[in-house]
C-alpha positions, 0 to 999 in steps of 0.5 A: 474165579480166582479167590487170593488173599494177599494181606492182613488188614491190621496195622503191625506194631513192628516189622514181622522180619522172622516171616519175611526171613522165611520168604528168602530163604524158601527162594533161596533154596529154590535157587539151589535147586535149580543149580544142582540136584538135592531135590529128590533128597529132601523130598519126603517119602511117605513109606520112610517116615523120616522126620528130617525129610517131614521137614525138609520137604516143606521147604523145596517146591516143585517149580516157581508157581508153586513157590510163588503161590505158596509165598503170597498165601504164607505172606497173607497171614504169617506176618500177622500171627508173628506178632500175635505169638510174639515168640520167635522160637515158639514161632519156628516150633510151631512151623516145625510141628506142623512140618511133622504133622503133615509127613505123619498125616501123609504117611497114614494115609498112604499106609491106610491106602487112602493115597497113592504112594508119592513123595511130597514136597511144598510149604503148602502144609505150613501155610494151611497150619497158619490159615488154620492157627489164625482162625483161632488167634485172630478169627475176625481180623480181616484179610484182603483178598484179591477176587478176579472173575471173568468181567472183571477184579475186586479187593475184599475183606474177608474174616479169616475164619471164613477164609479157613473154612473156605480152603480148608472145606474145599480140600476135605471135600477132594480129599473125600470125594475124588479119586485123583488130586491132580498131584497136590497133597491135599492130605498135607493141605487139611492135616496141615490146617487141622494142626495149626489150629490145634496148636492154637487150641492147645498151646496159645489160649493165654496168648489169645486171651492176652491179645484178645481186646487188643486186637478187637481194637486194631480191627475196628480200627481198620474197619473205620479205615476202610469206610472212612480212611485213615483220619478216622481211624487214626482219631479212634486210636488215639482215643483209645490210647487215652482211654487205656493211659486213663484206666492204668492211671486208675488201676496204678491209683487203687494199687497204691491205695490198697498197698498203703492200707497193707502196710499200715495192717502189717506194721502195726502186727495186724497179720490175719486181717492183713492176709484176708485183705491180700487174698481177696485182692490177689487170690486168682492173680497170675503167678506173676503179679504174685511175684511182684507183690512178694518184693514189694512186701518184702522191702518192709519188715519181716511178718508172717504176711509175707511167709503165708504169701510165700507159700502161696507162691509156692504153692503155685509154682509147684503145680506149674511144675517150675521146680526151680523158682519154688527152690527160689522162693522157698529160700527167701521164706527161709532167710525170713524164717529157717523154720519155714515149712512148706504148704504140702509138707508131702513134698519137703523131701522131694525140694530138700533132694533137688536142694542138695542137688543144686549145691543149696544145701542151707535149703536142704538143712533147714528143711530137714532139721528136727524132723519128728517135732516139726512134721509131727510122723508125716514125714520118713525119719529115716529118708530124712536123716540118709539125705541129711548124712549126703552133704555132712 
């Protein structure tokens, strides 16, 4: 029996040309070999633990079957998951790590004397990194599979959770069971999807959070194709879409709502009751929409809503780590207020340093100015006064 999986059943929202780039240039370099003799310098040894040849291993193949059949797999399940991770740097990351992590897996694993000492060579790995990524981003999208048997063939739609169990069960299973694999890197094979799902795992749950309910929708809709073709499918995505304009209507609606009743708090000088409001609304709201609603806020009058926001914000982007934006937003809060103070007072000199370093020395300045009476001893005086005396 011959179990190949060929597409994805989804309808892509745009060309994936970055996979289909990939696929050229593979045959491309295939081409190359063949006319002249790199092949044995980009194979991958397993003794040299050399990561250019991690990498460029996996883009050089032994014959045209095993280019072929690396394509047809790379081609069920890359196209897809360019869309999902909507990233074309992440998207090369990702194929890069994977690359690394197979050469690293096979490494130890010959050190270990797990396997024989053989160079390596193949995009097998990756492709075993995108079957292991998609049964995380996208477990349940269908994949049509092309099942021959002896009397006969049948396409098939088969989840691509199960088909990553499927391949990647039956390559743990040689890698612990036989003593010879017919010269195929399993060790590649397992390693490769066990990393592709945990860069999913580690890297992307945002993203799959993000597309989660999106992409449920495109599978039902697929399903419905299958059983009663695309007329049907076609209504259901449309009545989707209606649906999804109605609910952003609403949403738009209560937003406007809501910001009327904060402007009429905040210009009357009702702050407290205004920033309770605000809270409530935005408290667990990604940084983003912090963002959003800080301009919007700020095209009206100057208030202390707007300065306790701002900390929030700031707040935010300094456990992100986004050091940068924070200087950003701390100089708004300042052309507001030169007062202003930071919401961990612990981290004023950190930000005055970085100001200083960035030429905003405005930032810095006012962030240090009358440190005793502001900051009341929780601050080094003189750490205070050394950085004030860099830009005077």
């Amino acid at each position: 029996m011959i179990i190949l999986p060929y597409s994805t059943a989804l309808s892509l929202a745009r060309r994936p040309l970055l996979s289909y780039a990939v696929a050229v240039i593979l045959t491309a370099i295939f081409l190359l070999q063949l006319n002249s003799p790199i092949t044995t310098a980009l194979m991958y040894y397993p003794d040299s633990w050399n990561p250019f040849t991690m990498v460029s291993a996996s883009l050089i193949h032994a014959n045209w079957m095993h280019l072929i059949g690396n394509l047809i797999f790379f081609m069920a399940f890359a196209p897809a998951l360019e869309l999902l991770i909507d990233s074309r740097p992440r998207y090369l990351l990702f194929m890069l790590l994977v690359s690394i992590a197979v050469g690293i897996s096979y490494s130890i694993s010959v050190l270990i004397g797990a396997s024989s000492n053989l160079p390596s060579l193949g995009f097998s790995g990756v492709v075993m990194g995108f079957i292991g990524l998609s049964a995380y981003l996208m477990p349940r999208a269908r994949i049509r599979v092309f099942v021959w048997y002896y009397i006969g063939w049948k396409i098939v739609y088969a989840p691509a959770w199960l088909l990553a169990v499927i391949y990647l069960g039956l390559d743990a299973w040689t890698m612990l069971s036989a003593t010879d694999f017919g010269g195929i890197n399993v060790v590649a094979h397992v390693m490769g999807g066990v990393a592709g799902y945990l860069y999913g795992y580690l890297r992307m749950q945002e993203r799959r959070d993000e597309t989660r309910e999106e992409l449920a929708e495109e599978i039902e809709a697929m399903g419905l194709q299958q059983k009663f073709g695309r007329d049907r499918a076609e209504t259901f995505r449309a009545s989707k879409r209606l649906q999804q304009q109605e609910t952003e209507r609403q949403a738009q609606a209560a937003n406007d709502r809501f910001m009327r009743q904060l402007y009429q708090l905040v210009s009357t000088h009702r702050d407290a009751e205004a920033i309770i409001k605000l809270f409530d609304r935005y408290q667990d709201a990604p940084t983003h929409e912090l963002l959003e609603v800080f301009e919007h806020v700020k095209s009206w009058n100057p208030s202390r809503t707007l300065l306790c926001l701002g900390r929030h914000i700031i707040d935010r982007l300094d456990r992100d780590k986004r050091y940068g934006r924070a200087i950003v937003m701390i100089e708004q809060c300042q052309a507001i207020s030169p007062q202003f103070i930071l919401p961990d007072v612990s981290r004023t000199l950190y930000y005055a340093q970085m100001a200083i370093e960035t030429g905003k020395h405005a930032v810095a300045r006012n962030l240090l100015a009358n440190p005793t009476q502001r900051y009341a001893g929780l601050l080094n005086i003189d750490q205070c006064q050394h950085l004030l005396r860099r830009f005077k």
